[in-house]
C-alpha positions as CSV (number, residue, x, y, z in Angstrom):
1,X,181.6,139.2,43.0
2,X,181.3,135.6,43.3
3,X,180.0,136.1,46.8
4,X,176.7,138.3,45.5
5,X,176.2,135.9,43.2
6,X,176.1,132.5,45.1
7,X,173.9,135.1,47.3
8,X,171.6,135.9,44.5
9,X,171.2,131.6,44.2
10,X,170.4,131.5,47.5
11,X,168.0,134.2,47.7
12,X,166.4,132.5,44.1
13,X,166.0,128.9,45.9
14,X,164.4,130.4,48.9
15,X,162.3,132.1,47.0
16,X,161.1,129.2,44.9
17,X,160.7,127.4,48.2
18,X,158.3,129.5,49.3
19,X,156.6,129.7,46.5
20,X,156.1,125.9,46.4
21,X,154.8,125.5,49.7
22,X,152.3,128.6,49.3
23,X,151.2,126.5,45.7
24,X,151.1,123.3,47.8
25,X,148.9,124.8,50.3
26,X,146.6,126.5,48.0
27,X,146.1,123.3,46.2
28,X,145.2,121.9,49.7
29,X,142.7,124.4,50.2
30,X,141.7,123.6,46.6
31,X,141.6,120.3,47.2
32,X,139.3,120.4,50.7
33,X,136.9,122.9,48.9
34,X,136.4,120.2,45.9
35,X,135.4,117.6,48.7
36,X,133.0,120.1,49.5
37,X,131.4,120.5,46.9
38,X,131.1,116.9,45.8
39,X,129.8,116.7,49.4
40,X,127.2,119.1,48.6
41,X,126.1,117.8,45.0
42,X,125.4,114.3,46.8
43,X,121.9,114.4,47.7
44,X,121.2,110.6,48.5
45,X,120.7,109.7,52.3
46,X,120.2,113.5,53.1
47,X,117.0,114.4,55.2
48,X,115.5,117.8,54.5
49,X,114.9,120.9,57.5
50,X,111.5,120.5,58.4
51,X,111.2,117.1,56.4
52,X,110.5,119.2,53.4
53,X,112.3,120.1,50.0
54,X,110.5,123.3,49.5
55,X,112.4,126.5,49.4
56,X,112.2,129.4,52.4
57,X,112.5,132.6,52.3
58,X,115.5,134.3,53.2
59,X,115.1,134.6,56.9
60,X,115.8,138.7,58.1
61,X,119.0,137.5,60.2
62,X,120.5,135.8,57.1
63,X,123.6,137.8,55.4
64,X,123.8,135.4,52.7
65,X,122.6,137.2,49.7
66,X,120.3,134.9,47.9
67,X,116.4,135.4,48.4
68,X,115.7,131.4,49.0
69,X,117.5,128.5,50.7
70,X,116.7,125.1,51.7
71,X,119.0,123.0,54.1
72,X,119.6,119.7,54.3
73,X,121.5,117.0,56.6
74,X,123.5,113.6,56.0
75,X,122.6,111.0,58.0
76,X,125.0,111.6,60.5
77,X,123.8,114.9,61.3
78,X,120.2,113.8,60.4
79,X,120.6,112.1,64.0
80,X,120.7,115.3,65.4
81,X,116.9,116.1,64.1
82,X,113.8,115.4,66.1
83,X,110.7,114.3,64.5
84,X,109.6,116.9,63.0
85,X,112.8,117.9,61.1
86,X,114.1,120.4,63.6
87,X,117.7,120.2,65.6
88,X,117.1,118.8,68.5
89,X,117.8,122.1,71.4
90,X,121.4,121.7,73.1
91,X,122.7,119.3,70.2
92,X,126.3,118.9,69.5
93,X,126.6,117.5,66.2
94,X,129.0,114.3,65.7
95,X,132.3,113.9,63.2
96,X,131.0,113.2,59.9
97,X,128.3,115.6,60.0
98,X,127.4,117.0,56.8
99,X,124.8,120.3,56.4
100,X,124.2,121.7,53.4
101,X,122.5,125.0,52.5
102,X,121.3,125.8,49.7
103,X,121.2,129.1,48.3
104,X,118.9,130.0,45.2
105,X,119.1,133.0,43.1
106,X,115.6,132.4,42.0
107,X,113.1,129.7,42.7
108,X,114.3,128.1,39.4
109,X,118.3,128.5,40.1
110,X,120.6,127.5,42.8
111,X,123.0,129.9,43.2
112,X,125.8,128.4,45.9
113,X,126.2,126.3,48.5
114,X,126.8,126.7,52.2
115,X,128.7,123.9,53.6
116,X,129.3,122.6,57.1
117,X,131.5,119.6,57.4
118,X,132.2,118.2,60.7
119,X,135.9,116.7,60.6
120,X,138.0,118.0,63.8
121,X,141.4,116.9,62.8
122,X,140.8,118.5,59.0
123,X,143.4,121.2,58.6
124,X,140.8,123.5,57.6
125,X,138.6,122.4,60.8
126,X,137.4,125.7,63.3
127,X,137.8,125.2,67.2
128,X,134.5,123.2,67.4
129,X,135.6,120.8,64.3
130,X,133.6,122.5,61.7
131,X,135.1,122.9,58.0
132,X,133.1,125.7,56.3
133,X,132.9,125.9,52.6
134,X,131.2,128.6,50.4
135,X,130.9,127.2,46.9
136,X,129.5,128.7,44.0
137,X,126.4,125.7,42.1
138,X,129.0,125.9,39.2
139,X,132.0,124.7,41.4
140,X,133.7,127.8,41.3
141,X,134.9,128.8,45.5
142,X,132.9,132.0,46.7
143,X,135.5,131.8,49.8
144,X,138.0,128.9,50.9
145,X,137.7,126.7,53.4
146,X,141.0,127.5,54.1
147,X,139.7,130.5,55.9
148,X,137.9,128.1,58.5
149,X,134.3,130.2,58.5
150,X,136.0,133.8,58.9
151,X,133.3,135.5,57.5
152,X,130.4,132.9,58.5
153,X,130.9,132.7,62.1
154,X,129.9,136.5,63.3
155,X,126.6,135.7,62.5
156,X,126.9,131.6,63.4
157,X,127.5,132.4,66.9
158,X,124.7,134.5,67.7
159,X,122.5,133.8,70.5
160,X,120.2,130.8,69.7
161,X,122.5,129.2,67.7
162,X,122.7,125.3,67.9
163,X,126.1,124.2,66.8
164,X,126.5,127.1,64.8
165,X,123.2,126.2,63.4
166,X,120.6,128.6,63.1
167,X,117.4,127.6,61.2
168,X,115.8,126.5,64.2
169,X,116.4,130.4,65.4
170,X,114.5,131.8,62.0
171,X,112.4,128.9,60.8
């Protein structure tokens, strides 16, 4: 009897084990997405698609649901822009890249965020160094970055895609 129950311990602290390292690494994920999003409310230094603020139209190869989006670059990745605004063709954008999307519900509301964060030895970093985050305008995480662009990259990689990016492609 005293067997089953030092068992029963054992089975309880490995248990609990687990369940601290899955909490640890969802606070991680937690953690990177917050960066994210503090990224993407940081508008100073940022240069604009184009050189303009105004909003597009969803493009018809977009899956993200929101009718209007504007992108925008920190000045790392703002070195990857030609004159006019555009991605340079063949560009590989350097660590510390920044690109924020963003997505609007209306003209009047911005709806979410699409991140891309250039950072190669981030734990949450794709194959090509990218950390993707999906974040909702009030904070709240539409998908982890944890999840390193699972459901972003499908469309990402298709043909004419610079570095994932694609406005060039549709704008």
């Amino acid at each position: 009897m005293k067997i089953f129950k030092n068992g029963n311990v054992i089975v309880f602290t490995f248990l609990l084990a687990i369940m601290a390292i899955s909490c640890d690494k969802e606070e991680k994920a937690n953690s990177t997405d917050t960066v994210l999003f503090e990224m993407a409310k940081d508008t100073a230094g940022y240069k604009w698609f184009k050189n303009s603020s105004s909003l597009l139209n969803k493009s018809a190869g977009s899956a993200h649901p929101q009718p209007f989006l504007r992108t925008r670059y920190n000045s790392v990745a703002a070195t990857m822009l030609d004159t006019n605004g555009k991605i340079k063709a063949g560009s590989v954008f350097p660590e510390g890249s920044v690109v924020v999307k963003e997505l609007f519900s209306s003209e009047a509301t911005l709806g979410r965020f699409a991140i891309l964060y250039k950072s190669e030895n981030n734990e949450n970093a794709d194959d090509k160094g990218w950390v993707w985050g999906y974040v909702n305008a009030d904070g709240s995480i539409s998908e982890s970055s944890s999840n390193k662009g699972k459901s972003c990259i499908g469309c990402h990689s298709q043909s004419g895609n610079i570095d994932y990016m694609l406005m060039n492609k549709f704008f």
